[in-house]
N, C-alpha and C positions, 0 to 999 in steps of 0.2 A: 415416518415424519422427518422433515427436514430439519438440520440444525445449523447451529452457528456454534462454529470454534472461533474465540479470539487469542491471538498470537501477539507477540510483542517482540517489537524489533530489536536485536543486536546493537544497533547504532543507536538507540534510544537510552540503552544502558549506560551511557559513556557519561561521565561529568563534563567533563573539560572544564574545570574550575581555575581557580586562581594561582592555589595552593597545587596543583598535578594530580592529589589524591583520584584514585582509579579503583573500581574492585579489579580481582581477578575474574578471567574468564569461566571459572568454574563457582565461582561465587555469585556473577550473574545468574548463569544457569541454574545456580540451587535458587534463587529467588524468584525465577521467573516461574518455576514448578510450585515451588510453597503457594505463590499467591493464583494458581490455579490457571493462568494461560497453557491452553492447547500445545503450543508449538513455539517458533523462533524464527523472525525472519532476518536472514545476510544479505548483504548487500556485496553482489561480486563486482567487484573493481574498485572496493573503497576495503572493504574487508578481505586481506591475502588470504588464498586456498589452504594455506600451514594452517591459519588461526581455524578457519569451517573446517578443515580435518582434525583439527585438535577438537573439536565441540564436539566432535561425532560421537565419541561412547559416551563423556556425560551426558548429551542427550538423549542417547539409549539408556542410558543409568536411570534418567529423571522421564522416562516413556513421551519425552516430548517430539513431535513432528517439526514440520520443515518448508520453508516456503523460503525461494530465493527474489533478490531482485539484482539484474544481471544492468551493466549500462556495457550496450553492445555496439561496437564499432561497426561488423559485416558480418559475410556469412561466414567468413573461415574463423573468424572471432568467437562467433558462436556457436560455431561445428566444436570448437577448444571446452568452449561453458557447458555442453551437452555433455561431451566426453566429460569431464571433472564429475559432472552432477551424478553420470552414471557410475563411477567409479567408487561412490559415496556409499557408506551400507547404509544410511535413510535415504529415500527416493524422497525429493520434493513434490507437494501435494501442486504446486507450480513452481513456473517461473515468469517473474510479470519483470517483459522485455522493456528496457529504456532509451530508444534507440538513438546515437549515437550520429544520426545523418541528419541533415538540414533540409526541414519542410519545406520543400520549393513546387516539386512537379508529384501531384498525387498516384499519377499512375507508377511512374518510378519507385515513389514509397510504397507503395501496394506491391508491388513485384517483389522488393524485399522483403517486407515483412511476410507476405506467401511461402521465402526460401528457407524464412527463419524457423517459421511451424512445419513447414515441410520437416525440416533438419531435427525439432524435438521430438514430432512424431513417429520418425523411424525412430528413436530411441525410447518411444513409448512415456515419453515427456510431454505436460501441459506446458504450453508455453500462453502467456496472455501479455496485452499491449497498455503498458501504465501511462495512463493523462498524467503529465509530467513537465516541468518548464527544463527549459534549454538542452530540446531533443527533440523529435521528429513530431511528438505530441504535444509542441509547445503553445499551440493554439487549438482554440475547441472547436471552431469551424473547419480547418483543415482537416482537427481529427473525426470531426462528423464527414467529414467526404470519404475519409478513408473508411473508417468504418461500410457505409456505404459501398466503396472498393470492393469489400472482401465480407461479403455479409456471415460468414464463419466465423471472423475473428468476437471475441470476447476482451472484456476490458477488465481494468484493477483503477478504481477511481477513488485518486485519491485529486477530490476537489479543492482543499489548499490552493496549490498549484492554478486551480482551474480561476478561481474565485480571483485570486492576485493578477495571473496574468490577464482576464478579463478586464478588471477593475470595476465588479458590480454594484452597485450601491444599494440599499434597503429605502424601499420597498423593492424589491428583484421589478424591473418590468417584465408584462408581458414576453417578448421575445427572449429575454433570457430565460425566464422558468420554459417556456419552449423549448428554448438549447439543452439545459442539464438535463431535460425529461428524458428527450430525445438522448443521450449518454448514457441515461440512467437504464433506458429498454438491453444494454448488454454488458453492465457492469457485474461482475462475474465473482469478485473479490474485492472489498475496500480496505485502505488503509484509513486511518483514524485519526485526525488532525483538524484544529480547528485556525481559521487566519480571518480574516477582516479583509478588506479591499486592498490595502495597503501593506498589511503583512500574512506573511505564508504559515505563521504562530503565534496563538498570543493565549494568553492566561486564561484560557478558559469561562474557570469558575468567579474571575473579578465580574463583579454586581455593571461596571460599563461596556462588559464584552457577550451578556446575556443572548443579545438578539444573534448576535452570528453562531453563537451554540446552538440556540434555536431553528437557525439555519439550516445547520450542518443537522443535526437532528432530524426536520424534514426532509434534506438528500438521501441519507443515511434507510429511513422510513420509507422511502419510495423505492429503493434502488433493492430493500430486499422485498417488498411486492412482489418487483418486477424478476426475481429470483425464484420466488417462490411459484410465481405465475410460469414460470419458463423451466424449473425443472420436475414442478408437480405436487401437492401435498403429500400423497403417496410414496412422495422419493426419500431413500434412504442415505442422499448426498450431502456435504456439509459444506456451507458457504464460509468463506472464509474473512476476518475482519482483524488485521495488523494497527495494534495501537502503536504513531509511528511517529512521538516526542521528542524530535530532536535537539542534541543538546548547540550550543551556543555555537556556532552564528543564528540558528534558526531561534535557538529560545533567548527570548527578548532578557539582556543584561542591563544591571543599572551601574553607576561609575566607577564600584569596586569590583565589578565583573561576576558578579556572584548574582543567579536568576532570580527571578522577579518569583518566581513561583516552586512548587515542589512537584516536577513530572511525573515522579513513579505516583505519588499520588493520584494524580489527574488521569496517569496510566488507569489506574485502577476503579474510579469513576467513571474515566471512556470504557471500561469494559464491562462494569455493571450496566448503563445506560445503554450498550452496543447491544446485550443482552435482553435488555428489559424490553427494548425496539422490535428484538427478533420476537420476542413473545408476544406480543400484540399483533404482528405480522404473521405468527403464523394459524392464531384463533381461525 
Protein backbone atom coordinates (compact mmCIF):
# COMPACT_ATOMS: atom_id res chain seq x y z
CA UNK A 1 0.00 0.00 0.00
CA UNK A 2 0.97 3.41 -0.73
CA UNK A 3 2.14 6.09 1.86
CA UNK A 4 2.70 9.42 2.67
CA UNK A 5 5.98 10.66 4.26
CA UNK A 6 5.87 14.27 5.50
CA UNK A 7 9.11 16.25 5.41
CA UNK A 8 9.90 19.59 6.66
CA UNK A 9 11.84 22.24 5.26
CA UNK A 10 15.15 23.56 6.31
CA UNK A 11 14.31 27.06 5.52
CA UNK A 12 11.13 26.79 7.60
CA UNK A 13 13.28 26.19 10.63
CA UNK A 14 14.90 29.71 10.51
CA UNK A 15 13.35 32.52 12.90
CA UNK A 16 14.57 35.53 11.49
CA UNK A 17 13.36 37.27 14.52
CA UNK A 18 14.00 40.55 16.00
CA UNK A 19 16.43 39.58 18.52
CA UNK A 20 18.91 37.21 15.75
CA UNK A 21 18.09 34.19 18.01
CA UNK A 22 18.84 31.03 15.66
CA UNK A 23 18.94 27.33 16.74
CA UNK A 24 21.90 25.42 15.41
CA UNK A 25 21.85 23.23 12.46
CA UNK A 26 22.02 20.27 14.48
CA UNK A 27 19.48 21.26 16.75
CA UNK A 28 17.02 21.76 14.00
CA UNK A 29 17.72 18.39 12.88
CA UNK A 30 17.24 16.68 16.37
CA UNK A 31 13.79 18.35 16.37
CA UNK A 32 12.72 17.62 13.18
CA UNK A 33 13.28 13.76 13.94
CA UNK A 34 11.65 14.01 17.73
CA UNK A 35 8.48 15.28 16.15
CA UNK A 36 8.44 12.41 13.59
CA UNK A 37 8.96 14.16 9.91
CA UNK A 38 10.34 11.51 7.29
CA UNK A 39 13.00 13.68 5.87
CA UNK A 40 14.32 17.47 5.17
CA UNK A 41 14.01 19.44 2.47
CA UNK A 42 17.10 22.19 1.20
CA UNK A 43 16.72 24.50 -0.74
CA UNK A 44 20.05 24.72 -3.35
CA UNK A 45 20.76 28.31 -4.00
CA UNK A 46 19.43 29.87 -0.91
CA UNK A 47 20.96 27.11 1.30
CA UNK A 48 25.40 26.76 0.61
CA UNK A 49 26.47 23.06 -0.26
CA UNK A 50 29.14 23.47 3.19
CA UNK A 51 25.69 23.76 5.28
CA UNK A 52 23.68 20.39 3.18
CA UNK A 53 27.07 18.62 3.57
CA UNK A 54 27.46 19.48 7.14
CA UNK A 55 23.53 17.90 7.66
CA UNK A 56 24.62 14.98 6.09
CA UNK A 57 25.64 12.53 8.96
CA UNK A 58 23.17 14.15 11.46
CA UNK A 59 20.78 13.21 9.07
CA UNK A 60 21.99 9.76 8.92
CA UNK A 61 22.37 9.88 12.66
CA UNK A 62 18.60 10.90 12.97
CA UNK A 63 17.58 7.98 9.79
CA UNK A 64 16.04 10.94 8.18
CA UNK A 65 15.75 11.35 4.03
CA UNK A 66 16.16 14.02 1.74
CA UNK A 67 14.36 15.96 -0.94
CA UNK A 68 16.06 19.01 -2.51
CA UNK A 69 14.63 22.21 -4.18
CA UNK A 70 17.24 23.32 -6.64
CA UNK A 71 16.39 27.19 -8.37
CA UNK A 72 18.27 26.39 -11.68
CA UNK A 73 19.63 28.93 -13.94
CA UNK A 74 20.64 26.25 -17.24
CA UNK A 75 21.82 23.04 -18.11
CA UNK A 76 25.33 23.42 -17.08
CA UNK A 77 24.00 24.85 -13.69
CA UNK A 78 22.37 21.94 -13.21
CA UNK A 79 24.81 19.30 -14.74
CA UNK A 80 26.74 21.31 -11.24
CA UNK A 81 23.29 20.42 -8.81
CA UNK A 82 23.36 16.75 -10.09
CA UNK A 83 27.02 16.29 -9.69
CA UNK A 84 26.73 17.84 -5.76
CA UNK A 85 23.60 15.71 -5.25
CA UNK A 86 25.41 12.55 -6.38
CA UNK A 87 28.34 13.12 -4.31
CA UNK A 88 25.96 13.27 -1.11
CA UNK A 89 25.98 9.86 0.81
CA UNK A 90 21.77 10.40 0.97
CA UNK A 91 20.53 10.36 -2.59
CA UNK A 92 17.43 12.73 -2.73
CA UNK A 93 14.19 10.99 -3.03
CA UNK A 94 13.84 14.20 -5.67
CA UNK A 95 14.62 17.27 -6.85
CA UNK A 96 11.82 19.61 -7.54
CA UNK A 97 13.36 22.02 -10.31
CA UNK A 98 12.84 25.96 -9.97
CA UNK A 99 13.69 27.21 -13.13
CA UNK A 100 15.44 30.22 -13.45
CA UNK A 101 14.35 31.37 -17.31
CA UNK A 102 11.49 33.49 -18.15
CA UNK A 103 8.12 32.05 -19.53
CA UNK A 104 7.91 33.53 -22.85
CA UNK A 105 8.02 30.66 -25.80
CA UNK A 106 6.67 27.20 -24.52
CA UNK A 107 8.46 25.22 -26.73
CA UNK A 108 11.87 26.72 -25.70
CA UNK A 109 10.83 25.96 -22.03
CA UNK A 110 9.99 22.48 -22.99
CA UNK A 111 13.39 21.69 -24.56
CA UNK A 112 14.91 22.69 -21.41
CA UNK A 113 13.31 21.25 -19.01
CA UNK A 114 13.69 17.82 -21.36
CA UNK A 115 17.85 18.69 -20.83
CA UNK A 116 17.29 19.13 -17.39
CA UNK A 117 15.63 15.33 -16.76
CA UNK A 118 17.70 14.11 -19.28
CA UNK A 119 20.88 15.31 -17.05
CA UNK A 120 19.18 13.63 -13.61
CA UNK A 121 18.41 10.66 -15.20
CA UNK A 122 21.73 9.65 -16.35
CA UNK A 123 22.57 10.19 -12.74
CA UNK A 124 19.74 8.18 -11.77
CA UNK A 125 18.10 11.30 -10.15
CA UNK A 126 14.18 12.31 -9.94
CA UNK A 127 14.09 15.48 -10.99
CA UNK A 128 10.34 17.07 -10.95
CA UNK A 129 9.03 20.88 -12.01
CA UNK A 130 7.69 23.03 -8.90
CA UNK A 131 4.59 25.57 -9.76
CA UNK A 132 6.47 28.37 -8.31
CA UNK A 133 6.15 32.36 -8.84
CA UNK A 134 9.11 34.32 -10.36
CA UNK A 135 10.44 31.37 -12.63
CA UNK A 136 9.46 29.68 -15.69
CA UNK A 137 6.26 28.26 -13.68
CA UNK A 138 5.12 31.53 -12.74
CA UNK A 139 1.80 31.24 -14.41
CA UNK A 140 -0.58 28.09 -14.40
CA UNK A 141 -1.62 28.41 -17.76
CA UNK A 142 1.67 28.46 -19.22
CA UNK A 143 2.51 25.63 -16.89
CA UNK A 144 -0.45 23.68 -18.13
CA UNK A 145 0.93 23.96 -21.75
CA UNK A 146 4.07 22.92 -20.77
CA UNK A 147 3.05 20.11 -19.00
CA UNK A 148 1.25 19.35 -22.02
CA UNK A 149 4.86 19.80 -23.72
CA UNK A 150 6.24 17.02 -22.25
CA UNK A 151 3.49 14.57 -20.94
CA UNK A 152 6.41 12.69 -18.66
CA UNK A 153 7.22 15.55 -16.69
CA UNK A 154 5.65 15.22 -13.09
CA UNK A 155 5.07 18.29 -10.69
CA UNK A 156 5.68 19.45 -6.85
CA UNK A 157 2.59 21.67 -6.34
CA UNK A 158 2.97 23.73 -4.16
CA UNK A 159 -0.44 26.00 -4.74
CA UNK A 160 0.49 29.04 -2.58
CA UNK A 161 2.22 30.25 -5.17
CA UNK A 162 -0.51 29.25 -7.70
CA UNK A 163 -3.45 30.63 -5.64
CA UNK A 164 -1.47 34.46 -5.31
CA UNK A 165 -0.25 34.64 -8.48
CA UNK A 166 -3.66 33.68 -9.98
CA UNK A 167 -5.59 35.83 -7.62
CA UNK A 168 -8.60 33.55 -7.12
CA UNK A 169 -11.41 34.46 -5.07
CA UNK A 170 -13.91 32.14 -3.11
CA UNK A 171 -16.16 30.68 -4.30
CA UNK A 172 -13.18 29.13 -6.87
CA UNK A 173 -15.20 29.59 -10.23
CA UNK A 174 -15.78 27.09 -12.56
CA UNK A 175 -12.67 27.43 -14.81
CA UNK A 176 -10.48 27.74 -12.04
CA UNK A 177 -11.41 24.38 -10.10
CA UNK A 178 -10.93 23.25 -13.96
CA UNK A 179 -7.28 24.65 -13.87
CA UNK A 180 -5.94 23.27 -10.57
CA UNK A 181 -7.70 19.69 -11.48
CA UNK A 182 -6.14 19.73 -14.54
CA UNK A 183 -2.45 20.41 -12.35
CA UNK A 184 -3.44 18.27 -9.88
CA UNK A 185 -3.71 14.90 -12.67
CA UNK A 186 0.53 15.22 -12.17
CA UNK A 187 1.39 16.56 -9.02
CA UNK A 188 3.75 14.02 -7.94
CA UNK A 189 4.95 15.75 -4.57
CA UNK A 190 3.35 18.82 -2.38
CA UNK A 191 4.71 21.18 -0.46
CA UNK A 192 2.49 22.44 2.54
CA UNK A 193 1.55 26.01 2.73
CA UNK A 194 -1.48 27.75 3.00
CA UNK A 195 -2.09 31.77 1.32
CA UNK A 196 -5.30 33.66 0.52
CA UNK A 197 -5.55 35.51 -2.88
CA UNK A 198 -3.56 38.13 -1.75
CA UNK A 199 -1.01 36.49 0.37
CA UNK A 200 1.47 33.45 -0.30
CA UNK A 201 1.01 32.76 3.90
CA UNK A 202 -1.18 33.48 6.36
CA UNK A 203 -2.09 31.93 9.89
CA UNK A 204 -3.68 29.25 9.19
CA UNK A 205 -5.56 28.15 12.22
CA UNK A 206 -6.92 32.12 12.70
CA UNK A 207 -11.00 31.44 12.85
CA UNK A 208 -10.92 34.47 9.47
CA UNK A 209 -8.50 32.23 7.48
CA UNK A 210 -10.74 28.96 7.85
CA UNK A 211 -12.13 28.82 4.30
CA UNK A 212 -8.63 29.01 2.43
CA UNK A 213 -7.32 25.93 4.73
CA UNK A 214 -10.36 24.42 3.71
CA UNK A 215 -9.22 25.18 0.31
CA UNK A 216 -6.04 24.00 0.36
CA UNK A 217 -7.36 20.82 2.12
CA UNK A 218 -9.50 20.09 -0.88
CA UNK A 219 -6.16 20.64 -3.45
CA UNK A 220 -4.25 18.69 -1.11
CA UNK A 221 -7.29 15.66 -1.21
CA UNK A 222 -7.49 15.63 -4.69
CA UNK A 223 -3.91 15.77 -5.76
CA UNK A 224 -3.34 12.45 -3.71
CA UNK A 225 -6.46 10.70 -5.48
CA UNK A 226 -4.85 11.47 -8.23
CA UNK A 227 -1.56 9.78 -6.76
CA UNK A 228 -2.87 7.11 -5.77
CA UNK A 229 -4.99 6.68 -8.92
CA UNK A 230 -1.61 7.01 -11.08
CA UNK A 231 0.85 4.82 -8.96
CA UNK A 232 -1.74 1.97 -7.74
CA UNK A 233 -3.13 0.88 -4.38
CA UNK A 234 -0.91 -2.17 -4.69
CA UNK A 235 2.17 0.12 -4.91
CA UNK A 236 4.71 0.12 -2.51
CA UNK A 237 5.85 3.97 -3.38
CA UNK A 238 5.64 6.94 -0.94
CA UNK A 239 4.38 10.24 -1.99
CA UNK A 240 5.81 12.91 -0.61
CA UNK A 241 4.39 16.22 1.35
CA UNK A 242 7.06 19.12 2.50
CA UNK A 243 5.58 21.31 5.32
CA UNK A 244 7.09 24.40 3.88
CA UNK A 245 6.48 27.72 6.67
CA UNK A 246 8.50 30.19 5.77
CA UNK A 247 9.82 32.50 8.02
CA UNK A 248 9.38 36.36 7.64
CA UNK A 249 9.13 38.01 4.77
CA UNK A 250 6.64 35.05 3.78
CA UNK A 251 5.25 34.73 7.64
CA UNK A 252 2.98 37.62 8.13
CA UNK A 253 4.91 40.27 11.04
CA UNK A 254 3.13 42.74 13.20
CA UNK A 255 5.01 46.25 14.01
CA UNK A 256 7.49 44.66 16.55
CA UNK A 257 8.35 42.17 13.81
CA UNK A 258 7.69 39.23 15.91
CA UNK A 259 4.90 36.60 13.85
CA UNK A 260 1.54 36.73 14.17
CA UNK A 261 1.54 33.00 14.64
CA UNK A 262 3.69 29.86 16.05
CA UNK A 263 5.00 27.86 12.63
CA UNK A 264 6.53 24.84 14.08
CA UNK A 265 3.17 24.45 15.54
CA UNK A 266 1.04 24.84 12.44
CA UNK A 267 4.13 22.59 11.06
CA UNK A 268 2.88 20.05 13.04
CA UNK A 269 -0.97 20.33 12.50
CA UNK A 270 -0.03 20.54 8.52
CA UNK A 271 1.35 17.35 9.18
CA UNK A 272 -1.28 15.53 11.22
CA UNK A 273 -4.12 16.84 8.81
CA UNK A 274 -1.53 16.07 5.63
CA UNK A 275 -1.70 12.56 7.20
CA UNK A 276 -5.26 12.30 8.16
CA UNK A 277 -6.04 13.40 4.17
CA UNK A 278 -3.69 10.48 3.12
CA UNK A 279 -5.86 8.21 5.12
CA UNK A 280 -9.00 8.79 3.84
CA UNK A 281 -7.37 8.77 0.40
CA UNK A 282 -6.21 5.65 0.53
CA UNK A 283 -9.56 3.65 2.02
Amino acid sequence: MPKLDVFQSMWAMEYKRPDGFELSLEEKIKKISAAGFKGVSFDIGYHTLDVISEAMPLMQEHGLDLVYNAFVKNSAHYADIIEFASSQPIKPRFIAIIGQVEAWNVEQISAITKEWMAISEKAGITSLVEIHRNCMTNDLLFTLQLMEQVPELLMVADLSHTLVNQEYYLPLHDLANQRISEFLTRAEAFHGRVGSREQVQIPFLFPQNKPWFELFQQWWSEGFDNWISRHGKESQDACVFVCELGPPVYAITAADGEELSDRWQEALVMKETAEQLWQRAIK
